[in-house]
Backbone as a printed PyTorch tensor [residue, N CA C, xyz], in Angstrom:
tensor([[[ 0.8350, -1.1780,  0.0000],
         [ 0.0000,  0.0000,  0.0000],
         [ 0.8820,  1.2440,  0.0000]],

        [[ 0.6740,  2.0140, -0.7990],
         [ 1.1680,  3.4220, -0.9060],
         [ 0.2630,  4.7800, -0.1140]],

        [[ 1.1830,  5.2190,  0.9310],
         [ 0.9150,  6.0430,  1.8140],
         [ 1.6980,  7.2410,  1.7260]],

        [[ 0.9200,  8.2680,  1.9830],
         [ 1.5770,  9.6730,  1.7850],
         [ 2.1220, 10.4620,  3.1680]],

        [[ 2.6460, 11.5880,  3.4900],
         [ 3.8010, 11.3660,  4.4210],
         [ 2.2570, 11.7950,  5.3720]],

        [[ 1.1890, 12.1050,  5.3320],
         [ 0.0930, 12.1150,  6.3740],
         [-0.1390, 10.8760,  6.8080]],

        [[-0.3870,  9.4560,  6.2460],
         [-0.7550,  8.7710,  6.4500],
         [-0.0260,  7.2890,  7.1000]],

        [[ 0.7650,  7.8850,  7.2160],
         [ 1.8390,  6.8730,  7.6190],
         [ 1.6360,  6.1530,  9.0320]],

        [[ 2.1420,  5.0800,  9.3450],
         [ 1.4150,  4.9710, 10.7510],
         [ 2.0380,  5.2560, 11.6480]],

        [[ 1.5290,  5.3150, 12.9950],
         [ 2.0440,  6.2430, 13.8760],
         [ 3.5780,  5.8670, 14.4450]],

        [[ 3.3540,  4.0110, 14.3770],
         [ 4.2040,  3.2140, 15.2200],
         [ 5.7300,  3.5400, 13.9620]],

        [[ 5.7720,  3.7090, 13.1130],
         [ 6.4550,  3.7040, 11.2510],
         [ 6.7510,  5.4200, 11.6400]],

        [[ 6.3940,  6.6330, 12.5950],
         [ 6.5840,  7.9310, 12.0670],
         [ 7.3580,  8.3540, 13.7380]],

        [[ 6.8520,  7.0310, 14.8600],
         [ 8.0260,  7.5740, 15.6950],
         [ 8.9870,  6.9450, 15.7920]],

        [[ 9.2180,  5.5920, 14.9410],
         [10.8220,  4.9700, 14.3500],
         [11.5510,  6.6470, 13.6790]],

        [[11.0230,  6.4520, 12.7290],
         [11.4680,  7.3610, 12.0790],
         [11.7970,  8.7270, 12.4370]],

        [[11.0110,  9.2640, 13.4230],
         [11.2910, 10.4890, 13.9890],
         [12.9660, 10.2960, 15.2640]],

        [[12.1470,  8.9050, 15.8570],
         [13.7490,  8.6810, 16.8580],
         [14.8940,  8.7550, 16.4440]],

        [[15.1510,  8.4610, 14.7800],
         [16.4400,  8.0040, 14.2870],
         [16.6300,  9.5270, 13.3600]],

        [[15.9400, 10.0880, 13.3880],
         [16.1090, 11.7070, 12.5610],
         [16.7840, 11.9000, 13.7220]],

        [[15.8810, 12.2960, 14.8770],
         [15.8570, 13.2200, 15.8680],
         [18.0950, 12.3550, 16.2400]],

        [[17.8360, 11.4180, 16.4600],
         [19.0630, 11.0360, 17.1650],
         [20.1280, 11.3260, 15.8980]],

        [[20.1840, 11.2710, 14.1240],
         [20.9510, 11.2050, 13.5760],
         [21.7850, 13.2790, 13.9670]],

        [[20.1450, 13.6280, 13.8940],
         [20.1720, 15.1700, 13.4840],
         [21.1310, 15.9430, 15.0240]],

        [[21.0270, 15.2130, 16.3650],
         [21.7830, 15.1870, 17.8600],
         [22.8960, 15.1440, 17.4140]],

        [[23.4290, 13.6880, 16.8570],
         [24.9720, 13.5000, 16.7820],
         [25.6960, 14.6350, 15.5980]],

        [[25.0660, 15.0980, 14.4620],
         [25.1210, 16.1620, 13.7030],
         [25.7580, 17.1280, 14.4710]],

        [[24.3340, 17.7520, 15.4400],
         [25.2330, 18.9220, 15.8740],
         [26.1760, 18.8060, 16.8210]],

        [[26.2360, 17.5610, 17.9770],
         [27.4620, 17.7610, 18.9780],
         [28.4790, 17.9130, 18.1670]],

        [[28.8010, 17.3900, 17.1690],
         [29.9560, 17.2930, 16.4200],
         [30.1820, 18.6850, 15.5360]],

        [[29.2620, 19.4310, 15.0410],
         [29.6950, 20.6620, 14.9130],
         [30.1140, 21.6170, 15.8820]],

        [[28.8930, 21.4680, 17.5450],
         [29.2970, 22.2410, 18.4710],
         [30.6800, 22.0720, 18.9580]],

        [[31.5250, 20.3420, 18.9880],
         [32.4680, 20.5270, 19.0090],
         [33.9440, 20.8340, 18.0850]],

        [[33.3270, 20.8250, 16.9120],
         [34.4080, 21.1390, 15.8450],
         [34.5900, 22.4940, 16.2350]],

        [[33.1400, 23.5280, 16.9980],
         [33.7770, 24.7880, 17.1640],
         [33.9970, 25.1830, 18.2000]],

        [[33.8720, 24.6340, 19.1530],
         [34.9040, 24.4450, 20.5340],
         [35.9690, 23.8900, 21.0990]],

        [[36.4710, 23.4950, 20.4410],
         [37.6810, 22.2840, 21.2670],
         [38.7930, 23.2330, 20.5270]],

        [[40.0790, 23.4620, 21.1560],
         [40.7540, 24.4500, 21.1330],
         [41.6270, 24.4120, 19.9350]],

        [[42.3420, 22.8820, 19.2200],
         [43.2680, 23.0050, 18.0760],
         [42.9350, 22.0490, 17.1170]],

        [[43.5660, 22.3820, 16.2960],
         [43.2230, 21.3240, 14.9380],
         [42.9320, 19.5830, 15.2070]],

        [[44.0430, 19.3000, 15.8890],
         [43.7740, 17.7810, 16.0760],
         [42.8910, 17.3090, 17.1330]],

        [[42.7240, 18.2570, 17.8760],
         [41.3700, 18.0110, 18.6600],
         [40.2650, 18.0640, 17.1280]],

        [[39.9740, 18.7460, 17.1690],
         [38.1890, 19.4110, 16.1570],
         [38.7470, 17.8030, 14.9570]],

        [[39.5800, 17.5060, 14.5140],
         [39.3120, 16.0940, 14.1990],
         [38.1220, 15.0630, 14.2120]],

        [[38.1900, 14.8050, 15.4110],
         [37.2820, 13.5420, 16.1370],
         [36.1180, 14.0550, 15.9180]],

        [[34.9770, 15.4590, 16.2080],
         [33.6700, 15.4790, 16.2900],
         [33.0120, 15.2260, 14.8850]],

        [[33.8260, 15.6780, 14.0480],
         [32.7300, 16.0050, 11.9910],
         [33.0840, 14.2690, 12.0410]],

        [[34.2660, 13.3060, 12.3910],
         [34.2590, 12.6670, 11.7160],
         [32.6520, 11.8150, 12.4010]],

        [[32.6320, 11.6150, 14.0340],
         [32.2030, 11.3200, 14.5400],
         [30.0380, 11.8380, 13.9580]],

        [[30.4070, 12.9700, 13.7540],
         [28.5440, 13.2390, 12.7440],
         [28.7430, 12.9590, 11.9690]],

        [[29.6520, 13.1330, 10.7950],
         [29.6190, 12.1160,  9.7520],
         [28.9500, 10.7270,  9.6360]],

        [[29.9700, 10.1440, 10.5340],
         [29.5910,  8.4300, 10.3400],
         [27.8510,  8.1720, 10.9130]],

        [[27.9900,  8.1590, 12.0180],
         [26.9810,  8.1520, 12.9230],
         [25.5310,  9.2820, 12.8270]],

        [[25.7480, 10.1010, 12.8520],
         [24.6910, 11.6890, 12.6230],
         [24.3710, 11.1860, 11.3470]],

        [[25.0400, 10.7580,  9.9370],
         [24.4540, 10.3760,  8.5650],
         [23.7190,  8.7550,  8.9070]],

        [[24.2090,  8.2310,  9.1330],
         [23.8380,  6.9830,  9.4950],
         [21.9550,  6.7350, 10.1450]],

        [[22.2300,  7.4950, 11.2340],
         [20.9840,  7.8670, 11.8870],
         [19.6360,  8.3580, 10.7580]],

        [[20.2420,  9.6020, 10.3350],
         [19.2620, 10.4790,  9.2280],
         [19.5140,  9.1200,  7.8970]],

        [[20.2860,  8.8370,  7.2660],
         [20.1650,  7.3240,  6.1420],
         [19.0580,  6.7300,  6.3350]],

        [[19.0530,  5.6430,  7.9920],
         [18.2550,  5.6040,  8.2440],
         [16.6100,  5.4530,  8.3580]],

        [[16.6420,  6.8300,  8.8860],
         [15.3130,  7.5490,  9.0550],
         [14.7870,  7.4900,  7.4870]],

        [[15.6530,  7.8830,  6.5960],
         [15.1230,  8.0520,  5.2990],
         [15.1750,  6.7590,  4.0360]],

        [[15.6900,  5.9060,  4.5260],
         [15.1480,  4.5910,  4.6830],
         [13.9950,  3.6950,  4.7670]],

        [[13.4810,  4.1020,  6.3210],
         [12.4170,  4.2010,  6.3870],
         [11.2030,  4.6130,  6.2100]],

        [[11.1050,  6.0530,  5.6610],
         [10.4300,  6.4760,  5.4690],
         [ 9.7130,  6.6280,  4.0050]],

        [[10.8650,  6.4290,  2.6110],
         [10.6160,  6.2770,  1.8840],
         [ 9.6380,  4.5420,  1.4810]],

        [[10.4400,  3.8110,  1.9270],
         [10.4250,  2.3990,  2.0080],
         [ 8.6110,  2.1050,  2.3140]],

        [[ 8.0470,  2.8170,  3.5690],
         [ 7.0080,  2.7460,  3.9000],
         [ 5.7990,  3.2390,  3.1100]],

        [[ 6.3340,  4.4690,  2.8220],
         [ 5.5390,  5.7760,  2.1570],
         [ 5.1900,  5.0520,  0.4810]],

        [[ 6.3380,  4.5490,  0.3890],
         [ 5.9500,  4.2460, -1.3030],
         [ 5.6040,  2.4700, -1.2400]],

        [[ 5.3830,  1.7430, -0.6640],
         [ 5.0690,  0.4350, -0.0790],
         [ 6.5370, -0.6500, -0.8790]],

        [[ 7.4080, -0.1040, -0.9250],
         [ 8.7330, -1.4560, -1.2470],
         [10.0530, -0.8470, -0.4020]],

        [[10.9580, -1.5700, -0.4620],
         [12.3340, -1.6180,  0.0940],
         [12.7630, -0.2240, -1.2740]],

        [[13.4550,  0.7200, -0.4820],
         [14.2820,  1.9240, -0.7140],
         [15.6510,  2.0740, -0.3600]],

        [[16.3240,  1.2000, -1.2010],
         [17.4610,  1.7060, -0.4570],
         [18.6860,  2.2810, -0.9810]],

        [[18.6810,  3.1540, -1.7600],
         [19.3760,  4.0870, -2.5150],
         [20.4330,  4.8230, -1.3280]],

        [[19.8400,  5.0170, -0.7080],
         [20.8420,  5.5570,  0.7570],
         [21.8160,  5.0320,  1.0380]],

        [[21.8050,  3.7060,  1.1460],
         [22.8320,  2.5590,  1.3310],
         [24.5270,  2.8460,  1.1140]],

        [[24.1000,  3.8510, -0.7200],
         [25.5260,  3.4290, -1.5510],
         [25.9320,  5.0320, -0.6050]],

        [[25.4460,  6.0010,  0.3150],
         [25.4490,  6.7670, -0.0170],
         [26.1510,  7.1270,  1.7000]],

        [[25.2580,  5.9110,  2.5230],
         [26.4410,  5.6950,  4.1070],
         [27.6330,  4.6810,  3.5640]],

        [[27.9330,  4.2340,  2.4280],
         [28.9790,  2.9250,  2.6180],
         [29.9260,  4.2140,  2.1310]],

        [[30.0750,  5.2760,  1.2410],
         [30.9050,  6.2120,  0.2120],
         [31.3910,  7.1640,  1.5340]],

        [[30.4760,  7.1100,  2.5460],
         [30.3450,  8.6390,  3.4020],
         [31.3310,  7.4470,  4.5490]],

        [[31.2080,  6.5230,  4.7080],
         [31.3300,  5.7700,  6.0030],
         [33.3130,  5.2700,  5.5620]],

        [[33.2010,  5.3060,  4.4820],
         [34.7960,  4.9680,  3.8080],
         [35.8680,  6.1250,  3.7690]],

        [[34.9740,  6.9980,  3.2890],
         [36.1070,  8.4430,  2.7900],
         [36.2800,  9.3430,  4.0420]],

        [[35.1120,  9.5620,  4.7640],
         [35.5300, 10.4050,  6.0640],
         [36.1210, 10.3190,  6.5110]],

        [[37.0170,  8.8430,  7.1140],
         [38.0070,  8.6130,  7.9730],
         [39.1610,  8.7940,  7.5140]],

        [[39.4490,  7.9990,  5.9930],
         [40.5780,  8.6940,  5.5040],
         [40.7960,  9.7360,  4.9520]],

        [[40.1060, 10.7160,  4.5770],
         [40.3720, 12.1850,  4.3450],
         [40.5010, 12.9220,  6.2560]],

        [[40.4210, 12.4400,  6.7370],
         [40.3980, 13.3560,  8.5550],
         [41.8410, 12.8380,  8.6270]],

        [[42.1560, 11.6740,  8.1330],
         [43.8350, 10.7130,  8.5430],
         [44.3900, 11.2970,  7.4880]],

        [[44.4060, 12.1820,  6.5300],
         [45.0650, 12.7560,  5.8010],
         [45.3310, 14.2990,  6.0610]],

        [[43.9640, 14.5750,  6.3590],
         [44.5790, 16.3240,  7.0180],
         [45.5740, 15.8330,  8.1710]],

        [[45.2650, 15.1660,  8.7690],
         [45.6400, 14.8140, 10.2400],
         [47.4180, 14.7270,  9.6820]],

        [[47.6270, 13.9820,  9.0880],
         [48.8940, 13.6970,  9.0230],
         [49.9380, 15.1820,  7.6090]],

        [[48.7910, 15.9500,  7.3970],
         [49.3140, 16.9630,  6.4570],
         [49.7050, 18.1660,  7.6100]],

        [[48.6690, 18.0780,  8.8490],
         [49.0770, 18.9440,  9.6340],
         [50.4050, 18.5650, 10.7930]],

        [[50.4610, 17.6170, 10.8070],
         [51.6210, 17.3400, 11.8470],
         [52.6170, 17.1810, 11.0990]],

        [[52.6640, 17.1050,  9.4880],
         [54.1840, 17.6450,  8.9060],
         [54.4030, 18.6520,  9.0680]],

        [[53.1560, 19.7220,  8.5660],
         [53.0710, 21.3330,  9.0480],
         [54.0160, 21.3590, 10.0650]],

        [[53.7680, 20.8900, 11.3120],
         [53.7870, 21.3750, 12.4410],
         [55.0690, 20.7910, 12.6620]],

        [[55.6300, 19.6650, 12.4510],
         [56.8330, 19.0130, 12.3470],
         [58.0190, 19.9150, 11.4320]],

        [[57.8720, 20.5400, 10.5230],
         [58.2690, 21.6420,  9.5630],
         [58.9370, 22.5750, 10.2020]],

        [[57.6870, 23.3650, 10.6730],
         [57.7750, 24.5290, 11.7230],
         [58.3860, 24.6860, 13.1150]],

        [[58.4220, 23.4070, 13.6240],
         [59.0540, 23.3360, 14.8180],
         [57.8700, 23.5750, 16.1420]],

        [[56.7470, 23.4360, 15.4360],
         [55.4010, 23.8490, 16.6670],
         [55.3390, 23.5580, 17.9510]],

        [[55.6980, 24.6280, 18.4940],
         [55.7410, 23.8150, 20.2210],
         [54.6240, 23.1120, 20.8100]],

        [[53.6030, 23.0170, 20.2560],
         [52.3940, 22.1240, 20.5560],
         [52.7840, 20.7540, 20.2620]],

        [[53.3210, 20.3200, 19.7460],
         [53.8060, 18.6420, 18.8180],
         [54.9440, 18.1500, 19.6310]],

        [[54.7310, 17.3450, 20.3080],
         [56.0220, 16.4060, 21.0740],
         [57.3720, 16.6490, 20.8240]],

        [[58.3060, 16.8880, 21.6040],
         [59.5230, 16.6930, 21.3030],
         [59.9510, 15.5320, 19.9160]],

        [[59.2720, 14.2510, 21.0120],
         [59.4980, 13.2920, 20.0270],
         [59.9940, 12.8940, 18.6200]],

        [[58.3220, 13.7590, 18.2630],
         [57.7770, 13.9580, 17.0960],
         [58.7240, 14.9170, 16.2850]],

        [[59.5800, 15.8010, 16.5250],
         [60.0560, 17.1290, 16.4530],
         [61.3600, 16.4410, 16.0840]],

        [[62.0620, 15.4590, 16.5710],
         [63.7270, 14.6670, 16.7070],
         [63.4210, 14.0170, 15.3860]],

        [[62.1510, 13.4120, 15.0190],
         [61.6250, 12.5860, 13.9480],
         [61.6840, 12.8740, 12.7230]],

        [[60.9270, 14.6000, 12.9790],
         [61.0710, 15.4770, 11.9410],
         [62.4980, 15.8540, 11.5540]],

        [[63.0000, 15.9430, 12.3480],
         [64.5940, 16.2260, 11.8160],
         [64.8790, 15.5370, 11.2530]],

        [[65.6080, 14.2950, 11.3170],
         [65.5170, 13.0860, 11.0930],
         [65.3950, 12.6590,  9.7200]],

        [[64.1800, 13.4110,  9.2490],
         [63.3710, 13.4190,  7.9750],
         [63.9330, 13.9650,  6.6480]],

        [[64.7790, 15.0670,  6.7280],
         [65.1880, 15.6150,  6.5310],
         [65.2630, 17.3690,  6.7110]],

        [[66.4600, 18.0940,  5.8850],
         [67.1020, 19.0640,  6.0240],
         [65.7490, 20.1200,  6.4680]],

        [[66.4050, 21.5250,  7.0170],
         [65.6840, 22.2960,  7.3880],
         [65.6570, 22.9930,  7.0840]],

        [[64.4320, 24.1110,  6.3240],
         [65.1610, 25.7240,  5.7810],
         [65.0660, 26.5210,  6.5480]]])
């Protein structure tokens, strides 16, 4: 049966609302903390963290909702958390590691000694 977004049933619109409502939560902690947490490799962890999870949630929801609304399986979303669920992590592990050459470069007193002996190491300095 094909149902329009009024008619949907109630038990089918608060699935769907829980997994908005929770995708659309993890969304923003992760922006509120991309713009609070004090340096680059901190603000890392929150986008990747709404990314995966915050899309996942809303996928989801819209999943469901299509799926119901038009009476068959919808799942076009699918290709669309597996693309989002692959590339986020390694594009965040790529700034991640573009900035601690930065910072390895520069000599950043934020970045470990360690890390800093390593960079030398690496080569010459201008």
């Amino acid at each position: 049966m094909i149902y329009s977004a009024t008619d949907i049933p109630v038990w089918a619109a608060l699935v769907i609302a829980f997994f908005l409502l929770g995708g659309a939560a993890l969304v923003l902690i992760g922006a509120v903390g991309f713009l609070r947490l004090p340096d680059f490799y901190e603000r890392l962890h929150p986008p990747t963290l709404s990314t995966s999870w915050g899309t996942g949630g809303i996928m989801i929801a819209s999943i469901l909702f299509f799926s119901i609304s038009g009476g068959r399986l919808v799942a076009h979303e699918i290709l669309v958390g597996i693309f989002i669920t692959m590339t986020t992590p390694v594009t965040f592990m790529l700034l991640a590691r573009a900035a601690l050459h930065r910072d390895r470069y520069e000599k950043n007193p934020k970045v470990p000694s360690k890390q800093l002996a390593d960079a030398d190491a690496d080569g010459p300095e201008s």
